[in-house]
N, C-alpha and C positions, 0 to 999 in steps of 0.2 A: 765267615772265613777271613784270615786274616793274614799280611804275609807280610811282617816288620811294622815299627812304629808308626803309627797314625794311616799305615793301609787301609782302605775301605775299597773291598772288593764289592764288586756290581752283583747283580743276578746271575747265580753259577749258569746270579743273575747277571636321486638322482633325477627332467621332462620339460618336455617342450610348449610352451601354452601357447595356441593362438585364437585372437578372437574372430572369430568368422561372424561377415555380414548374414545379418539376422534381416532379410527382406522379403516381409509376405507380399500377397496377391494385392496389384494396388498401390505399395508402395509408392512414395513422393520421388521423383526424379528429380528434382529441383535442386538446383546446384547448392541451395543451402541447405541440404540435406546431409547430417554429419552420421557418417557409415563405418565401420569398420574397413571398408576399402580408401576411404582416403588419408591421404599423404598421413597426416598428423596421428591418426590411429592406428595405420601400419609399424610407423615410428616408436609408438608406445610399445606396442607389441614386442615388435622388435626389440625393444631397451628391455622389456620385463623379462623376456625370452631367455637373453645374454646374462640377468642378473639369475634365474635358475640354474642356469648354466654354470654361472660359476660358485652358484651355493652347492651343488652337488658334484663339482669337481673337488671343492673344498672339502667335505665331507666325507670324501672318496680320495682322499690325500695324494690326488693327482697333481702333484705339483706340475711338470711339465705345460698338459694342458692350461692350466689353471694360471698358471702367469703369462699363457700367450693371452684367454680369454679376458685375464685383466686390463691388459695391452688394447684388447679391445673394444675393451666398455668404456673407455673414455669417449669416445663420439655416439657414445646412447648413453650416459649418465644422466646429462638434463632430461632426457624423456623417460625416464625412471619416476617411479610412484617414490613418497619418500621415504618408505620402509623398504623399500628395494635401495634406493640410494646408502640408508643405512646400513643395511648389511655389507653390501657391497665394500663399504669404508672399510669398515670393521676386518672382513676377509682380507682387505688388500694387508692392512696393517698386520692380520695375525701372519701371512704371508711373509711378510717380511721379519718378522719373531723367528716363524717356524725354519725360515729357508733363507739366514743372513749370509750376507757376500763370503764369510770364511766358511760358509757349508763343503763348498767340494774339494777344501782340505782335508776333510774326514775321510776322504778315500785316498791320500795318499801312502804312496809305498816307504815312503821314506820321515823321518823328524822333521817336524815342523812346530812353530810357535805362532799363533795368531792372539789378536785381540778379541776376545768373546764379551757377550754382554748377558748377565742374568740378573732378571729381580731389578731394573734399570742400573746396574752396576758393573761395571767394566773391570776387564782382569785379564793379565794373559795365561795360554793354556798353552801349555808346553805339551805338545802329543809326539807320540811314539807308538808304529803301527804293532800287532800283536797275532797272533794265531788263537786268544784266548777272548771269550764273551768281552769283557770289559773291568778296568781297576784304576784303581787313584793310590798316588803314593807318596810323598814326600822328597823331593832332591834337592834343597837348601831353603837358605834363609836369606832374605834382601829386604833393605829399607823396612826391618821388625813385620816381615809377613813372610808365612811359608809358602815357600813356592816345590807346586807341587807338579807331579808329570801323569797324564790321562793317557788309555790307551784302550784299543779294540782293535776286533778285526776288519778291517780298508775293505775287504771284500764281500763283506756284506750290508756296505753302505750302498744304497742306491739300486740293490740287486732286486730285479722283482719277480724270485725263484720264492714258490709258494713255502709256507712252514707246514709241518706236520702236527696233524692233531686234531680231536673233532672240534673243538671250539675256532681253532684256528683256520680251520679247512671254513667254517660256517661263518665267518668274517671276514675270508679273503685275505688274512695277513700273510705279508711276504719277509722274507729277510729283510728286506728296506727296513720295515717297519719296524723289523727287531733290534736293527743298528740304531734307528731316531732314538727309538726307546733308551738304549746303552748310554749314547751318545750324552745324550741330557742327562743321564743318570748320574756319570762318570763327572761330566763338569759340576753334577749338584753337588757333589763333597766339595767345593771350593765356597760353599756358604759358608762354615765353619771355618775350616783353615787360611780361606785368604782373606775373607772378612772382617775378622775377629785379629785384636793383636797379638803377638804370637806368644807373648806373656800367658794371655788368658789362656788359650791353645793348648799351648803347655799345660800350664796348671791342671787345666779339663784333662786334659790323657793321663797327667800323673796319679790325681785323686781319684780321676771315677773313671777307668778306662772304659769299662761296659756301658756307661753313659755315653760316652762320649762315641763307642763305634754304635749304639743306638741312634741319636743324634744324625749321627753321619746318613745313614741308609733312609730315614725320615727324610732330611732334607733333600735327600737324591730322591726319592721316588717323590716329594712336593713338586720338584724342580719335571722333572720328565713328564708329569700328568700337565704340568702348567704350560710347557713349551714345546710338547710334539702337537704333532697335528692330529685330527679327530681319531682316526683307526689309530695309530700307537697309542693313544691316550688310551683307549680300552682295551686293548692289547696289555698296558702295563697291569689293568685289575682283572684280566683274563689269567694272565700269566703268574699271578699270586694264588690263584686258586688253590693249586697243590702245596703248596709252602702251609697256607692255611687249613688245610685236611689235615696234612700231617706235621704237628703243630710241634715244634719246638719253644717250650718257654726260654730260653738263655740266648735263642738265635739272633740277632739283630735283625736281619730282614723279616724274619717272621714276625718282629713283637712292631717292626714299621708299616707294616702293613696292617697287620691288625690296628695300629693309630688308623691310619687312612682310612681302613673301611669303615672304622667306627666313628670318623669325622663325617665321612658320606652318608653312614648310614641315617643319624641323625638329622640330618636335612632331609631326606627321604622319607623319614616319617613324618617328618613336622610340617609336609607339604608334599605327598606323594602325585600328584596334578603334575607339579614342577617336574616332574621326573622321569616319562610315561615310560621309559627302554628300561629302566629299572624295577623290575616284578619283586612283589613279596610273598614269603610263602602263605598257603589260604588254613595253613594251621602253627600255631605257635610253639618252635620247635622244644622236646623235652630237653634236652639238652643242653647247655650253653646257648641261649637263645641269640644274642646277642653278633657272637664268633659263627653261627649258623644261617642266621639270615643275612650277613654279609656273604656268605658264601652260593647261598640260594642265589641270592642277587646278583652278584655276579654270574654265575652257571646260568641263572634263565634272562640273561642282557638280551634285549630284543634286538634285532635288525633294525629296525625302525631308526634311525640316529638323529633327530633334525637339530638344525642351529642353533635356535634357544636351548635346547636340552645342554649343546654341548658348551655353548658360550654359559649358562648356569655354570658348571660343574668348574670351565677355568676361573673363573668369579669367586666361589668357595673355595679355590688352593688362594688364588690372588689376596682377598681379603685375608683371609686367615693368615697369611705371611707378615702382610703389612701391619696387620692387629696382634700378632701375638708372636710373628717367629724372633725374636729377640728372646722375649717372656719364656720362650720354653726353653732357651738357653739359663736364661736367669733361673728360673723355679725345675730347674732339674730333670727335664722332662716331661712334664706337666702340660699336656694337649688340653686345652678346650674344647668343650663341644657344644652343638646347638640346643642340647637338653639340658642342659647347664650345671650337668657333670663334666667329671676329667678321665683323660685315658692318663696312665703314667706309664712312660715309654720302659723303663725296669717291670718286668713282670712282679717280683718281688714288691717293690711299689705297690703294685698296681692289686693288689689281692684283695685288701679292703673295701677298692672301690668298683671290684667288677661284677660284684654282687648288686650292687645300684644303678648298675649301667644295664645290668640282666632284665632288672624288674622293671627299666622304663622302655627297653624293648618290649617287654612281654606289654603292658601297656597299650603302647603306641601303637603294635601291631594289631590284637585283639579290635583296637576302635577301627585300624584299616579294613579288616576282615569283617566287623559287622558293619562297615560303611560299604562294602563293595569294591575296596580298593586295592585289593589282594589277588592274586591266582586262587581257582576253588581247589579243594585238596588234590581231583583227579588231573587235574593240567599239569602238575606237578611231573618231572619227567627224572629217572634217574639218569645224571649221566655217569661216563666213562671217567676214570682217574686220569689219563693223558688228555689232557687240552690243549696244551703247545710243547712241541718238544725243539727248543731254544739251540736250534745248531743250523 
């Protein structure tokens, strides 16, 4: 959907550990007897306790709690294990990614311009509140960059009024989550437009417009899966499901997605361990094997969410950006992937090559399935066509 030059509309788009003194019959009373009741291993306790704490507020994109809890694990940080310590870092930091000081401008009523930062790069973002999901537009030109103006609905930022839908009901997503999601969408069109000089820009929209609002929608859902926090990040490959059932070749967001899932997908095969919330089917689909089991995988996303899983997955947007997002500007669309084929963002493109990218699903998954690392056929569940319904 498109609404004047260089528009890129959006998507019409947890426990507590404690160690308890282990003391049998007989035990040593002796003051140098080191128990889980004394000071020093209270202490640890306590530090490890607060560091679950706040892996599964994180997890559970409980920002509120989750920044008091960080607040508080400064004074149990030294008594942290060091992989507790590290996560710990890691959350604070993504924390601060996910929920930078111009966040609760995104719920105002009124025009505002802040300094945003994506991809370590700084830009301002001219917003204007809206009654519509979300859209990026163009309003002039300054020092040879286009300055463009984002916009969503304010009142479904921060709102934690549940979504409808069985996927979404089965995740807990709320409108919050749906705004993160827009939000980051809506600034990822300023990868291209404000990045790039306005020359190139131009040129791009003139010669290959359908390139370029391809492009566009790629870079927005890189940018949202990279910078919401855990539940909007699968929220945004929840939310593609239907786009992907009913499959438009010419769509932009459909043909963005289908990159994405076929970027994920490929890591998933080539190390299904790395992945465990992501199932595969236990038969290899007739069909478009390929476009099918990104879709299985999706629909059968476990509950199960943990840190690694989800710190992997920003890891493959992050790398991928830094290694190739230029490249796919330059080669035209042209996605890499871990199989060491190519997605091409023009379905047209891409016709040649999606017959190679079929057969090394078909492949990859066949070794899953006689390895055991597949769903068996009857776990297989069908679901319902509404998953989230985005209002």
């Amino acid at each position: 959907m498109r609404h004047g030059v260089l528009i890129a509309v959006a998507l019409s788009i947890c426990w507590a550990v404690g160690l308890p003194a282990l003391l049998g019959q007989g035990a040593s009373t002796k003051a140098t007897t080191f128990t889980a009741s004394s000071p020093a291993e209270r202490a640890k306790a306590e530090a490890e306790e607060c560091g679950r704490r706040i892996i599964d507020l994180y997890l559970a994109s409980k920002w509120a709690p989750l920044e008091a809890e960080l607040k508080n694990s400064v004074r149990h940080f030294n008594n942290m294990s060091q992989t507790m310590r590290q996560d710990v870092t890691y959350i604070r930091q993504m924390f601060a990614e996910c929920r930078p000081a111009w966040w609760r401008q995104c719920r105002s009523s009124s025009n505002v311009s802040f300094e945003a930062e994506m991809w370590g790069r700084k830009f301002m973002a001219n917003y204007t509140p809206a009654d519509m999901l979300g859209m990026s537009g163009p309003v002039g030109i300054k020092n040879g960059k286009i300055l463009c103006v984002v916009s969503w609905d304010p009142t479904k930022v921060d709102n934690p009024d549940p979504l409808e839908g069985e996927l979404a009901k089965k995740f807990g997503l709320t409108r919050a989550d749906l705004a993160e999601m827009i939000v980051w969408h809506e600034l990822g069109h300023n990868y291209v437009t404000t990045f790039l000089p306005v020359d190139t820009v131009l040129q791009l929209y003139s010669d290959h417009e359908m390139l370029f609002h391809h492009l566009q929608e790629f870079y927005a859902d890189l940018t949202s899966i990279y910078h919401c926090g855990p539940k909007a990040r699968r929220g945004i490959l929840l939310s593609r499901i239907d786009e992907l059932t009913y499959y438009r070749d010419a769509e932009e967001h459909t043909r963005a997605s289908h990159a994405i899932g076929a970027l994920l997908l490929a890591e998933v095969l080539n190390d299904p361990a790395r992945f465990p919330a992501f199932h595969l089917p236990g038969k290899v689909p007739e069909q478009k094997p390929e476009l099918n089991t990104i879709i299985y995988m999706y629909e059968h996303m476990d509950l199960n969410w943990t840190l690694a899983q989800d710190r992997a997955m920003k890891d493959i947007v992050r790398n991928f950006l830094t290694k190739y997002g230029e490249q796919v500007l330059r080669r035209r669309g042209e996605v890499p992937l871990a199989s060491k084929l190519t997605f091409m963002l023009p379905a047209g493109d891409d016709r040649d090559i999606q017959p190679k990218r079929d057969q090394w699903v078909t492949q990859q998954l066949t070794k899953a399935i006689q390895a055991g690392k597949a769903d068996k056929p009857e776990e297989a569940t069908t679901r319902t066509r509404i998953h989230i319904i985005l209002e």
